[in-house]
C-alpha positions, 0 to 999 in steps of 0.5 A, a space after each residue: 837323541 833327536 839333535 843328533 839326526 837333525 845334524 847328522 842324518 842329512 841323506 838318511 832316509 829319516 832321523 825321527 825313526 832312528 831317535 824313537 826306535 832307540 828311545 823304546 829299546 833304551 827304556 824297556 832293556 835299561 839295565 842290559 847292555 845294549 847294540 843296536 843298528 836303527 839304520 839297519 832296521 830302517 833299510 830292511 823295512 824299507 825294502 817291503 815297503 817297496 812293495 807294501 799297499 793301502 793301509 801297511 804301506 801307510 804305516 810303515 811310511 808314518 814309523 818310518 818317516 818315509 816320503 809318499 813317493 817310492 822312486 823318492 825312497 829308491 833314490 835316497 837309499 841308492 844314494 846312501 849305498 853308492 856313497 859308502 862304497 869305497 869311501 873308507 880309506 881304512 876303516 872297513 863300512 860295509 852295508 848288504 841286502 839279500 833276499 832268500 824266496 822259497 822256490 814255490 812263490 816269485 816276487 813280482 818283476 817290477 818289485 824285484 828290480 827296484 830293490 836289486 837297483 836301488 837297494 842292491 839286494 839279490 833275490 836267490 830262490 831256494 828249497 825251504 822244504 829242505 830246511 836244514 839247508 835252507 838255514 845253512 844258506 842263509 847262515 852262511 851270507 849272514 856269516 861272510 857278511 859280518 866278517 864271523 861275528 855274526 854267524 847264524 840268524 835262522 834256526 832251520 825249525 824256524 823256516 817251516 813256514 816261511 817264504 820270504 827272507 828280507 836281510 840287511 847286513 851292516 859291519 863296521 871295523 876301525 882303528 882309533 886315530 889314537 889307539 890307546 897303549 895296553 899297557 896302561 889298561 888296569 882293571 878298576 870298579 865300573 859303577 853299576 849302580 850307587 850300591 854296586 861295582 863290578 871289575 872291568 877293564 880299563 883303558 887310559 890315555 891323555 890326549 886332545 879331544 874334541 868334547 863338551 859338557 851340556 850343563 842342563 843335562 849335566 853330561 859330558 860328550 866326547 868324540 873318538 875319531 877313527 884313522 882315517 876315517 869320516 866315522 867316529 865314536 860319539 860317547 854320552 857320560 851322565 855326571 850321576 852314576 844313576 843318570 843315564 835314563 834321564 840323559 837317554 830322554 832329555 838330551 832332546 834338542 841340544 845341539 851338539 857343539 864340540 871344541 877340542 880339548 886336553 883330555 884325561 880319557 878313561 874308556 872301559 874295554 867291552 864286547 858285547 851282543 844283542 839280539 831280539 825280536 822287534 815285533 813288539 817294538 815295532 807294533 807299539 810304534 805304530 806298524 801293524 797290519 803288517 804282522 795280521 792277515 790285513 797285511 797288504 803286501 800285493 806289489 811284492 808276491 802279488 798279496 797273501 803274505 805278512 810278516 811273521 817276525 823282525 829279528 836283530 843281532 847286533 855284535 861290538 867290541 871295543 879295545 885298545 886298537 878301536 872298535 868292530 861292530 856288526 849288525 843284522 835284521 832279519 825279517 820273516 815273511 809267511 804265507 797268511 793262513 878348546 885347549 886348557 892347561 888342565 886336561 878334562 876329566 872323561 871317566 867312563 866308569 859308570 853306565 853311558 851312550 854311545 854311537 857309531 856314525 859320521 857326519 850324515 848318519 848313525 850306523 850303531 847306537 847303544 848303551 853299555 851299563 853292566 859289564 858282567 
């Protein structure tokens, strides 16, 4: 969804990464449900890249869209974390980094206070040999950090050989500027495909909206605001039950230009959670020699580390009161050894898009097609 970053990502470090991850993920897990955070993703790789060298380094500012300086890169992240501290009135935004280093190794002075300065992210030394508590520790941040939704990140199996932790936490709480009544929820048919419908849950409300119909796409676009609140849900619906992998590639360059209008909205309730290894992913787009003993991380530990994996666990809700998102990324690194007098119908009862963002950057993005 390229339009969009060319319009709302402003201050984010890049739009290009945001629209390429999502489009990889879209594709290959079309028919799961979908959450995603790309921004989350983006600050934890940019987090080793501050202390990434020769050709991993390259990579990871080629993927990631990132300028060659890395004051530059600093500075637009300290920016990006200032700016949301305290700007929410009352919607909760929340962004937090953390890294766990085994108590045996010690990243570099100058690495460690850039990413405390820019990134905001404490470095805490621990015993991984103690794996059991290890795990605990690191749990318990990620769990106080999404507010319990996501509570555990790291199986202490999994720490046997890591020294590194690199976590970005990313939570989002907001009440709808106009909360649906419950009573009016009734279950119908979500239309999973042309031959399939499931019951699910659906809310109802008539009101304004702003919204517009791309006809060379043949979708709808509808903008759900939060109360008070620079944020809002931005939700992607194909005409064709079976449109929404046609839609997730093609809305490519259209501008997004919303006018208000009457609105007979209908929005399935849904919660739901994804959680995968972005390994794959993130090889196919091109960072490589970070995961292979050609890895080149030296301004960081002084070399000898890659990194053994990029995890994601992503959480939302969607109700009648609003909606509640969290996200964590994970990464793992190792030693290398307008009004009209009938209102518009916006029926979500078939698979869609949608996003979590403000007028600068798009902090959750997914799909939502089975609500079994």
């Amino acid at each position: 969804m390229k339009y969009l970053c060319l319009l709302l990502l402003a201050t984010s470090v890049t739009c290009r990464f945001t629209d390429d991850f999502y489009q990889l993920l879209a594709k290959k897990y079309a028919n799961e449900n979908i959450i995603s955070s790309p921004l989350s993703l983006e600050i934890a790789l940019s987090m080793i890249y501050m202390g990434a060298g020769a050709k991993t380094a390259q990579q990871l500012t080629n993927v990631l869209g990132l300028p060659d300086n890395r004051e530059e890169v600093a500075a637009k992240t300290k920016d990006l974390l200032t700016e949301l501290e305290g700007r929410e009135k009352v919607a909760i935004l929340t962004l937090a980094n953390r890294i766990y280093v085994n108590n045996k190794i010690k990243l570099l002075p100058q690495y460690n206070q850039v990413v405390k300065d820019s990134f905001k992210a404490e470095a805490v030394a621990i015993d991984m040999t103690d794996t059991k508590k290890a795990a605990s520790i690191i749990n318990k941040w990620v769990d106080d950090q999404t507010r319990g939704k996501i509570t555990k990140i790291v199986d202490s199996n999994a720490l046997v050989d890591v020294l590194i932790v690199v976590l970005n936490a990313i939570y989002f709480k907001g009440q709808w500027q106009n909360q649906f009544d419950p009573s009016k929820t009734k279950k119908v048919s979500f239309h999973i495909s042309k031959q399939k419908s499931v019951p699910v849950e659906m809310m109802a409300q008539l009101g304004i909206y702003r919204t517009a119909y791309i006809g060379a796409l043949g979708a709808r676009v509808i903008e759900l605001p939060y109360r008070n609140s620079s944020l809002s849900m931005v939700i992607y619906l194909p005409d064709k039950v079976d449109g929404l992998p046609e839609l997730e590639k093609e809305i490519v360059g259209f501008p997004l230009k919303l006018s208000e209008d009457k609105v007979n909205l209908k929005l399935p309730k849904f919660k739901m959670e994804f959680s995968k290894l972005l390994n794959e992913e993130l090889n196919t787009m091109g960072i490589r020699d970070a995961f292979t003993l050609n890895a080149n991380f030296e301004d960081m530990v002084g070399g000898g580390v890659f990194v053994k994996s990029v995890l994601q666990k992503a959480f939302i809700e969607v109700n009648e009161e609003g909606a509640e998102a969290a996200a964590i990324t994970k990464i793992d690194m190792v030693f290398k050894s307008a009004s009209r007098p009938q209102p518009i119908d916006f029926i979500a009862d078939h698979p869609f898009a949608f996003v979590i963002r403000d007028k600068k950057n798009i902090y959750f993005q997914g799909h939502f097609v089975n609500p079994e």
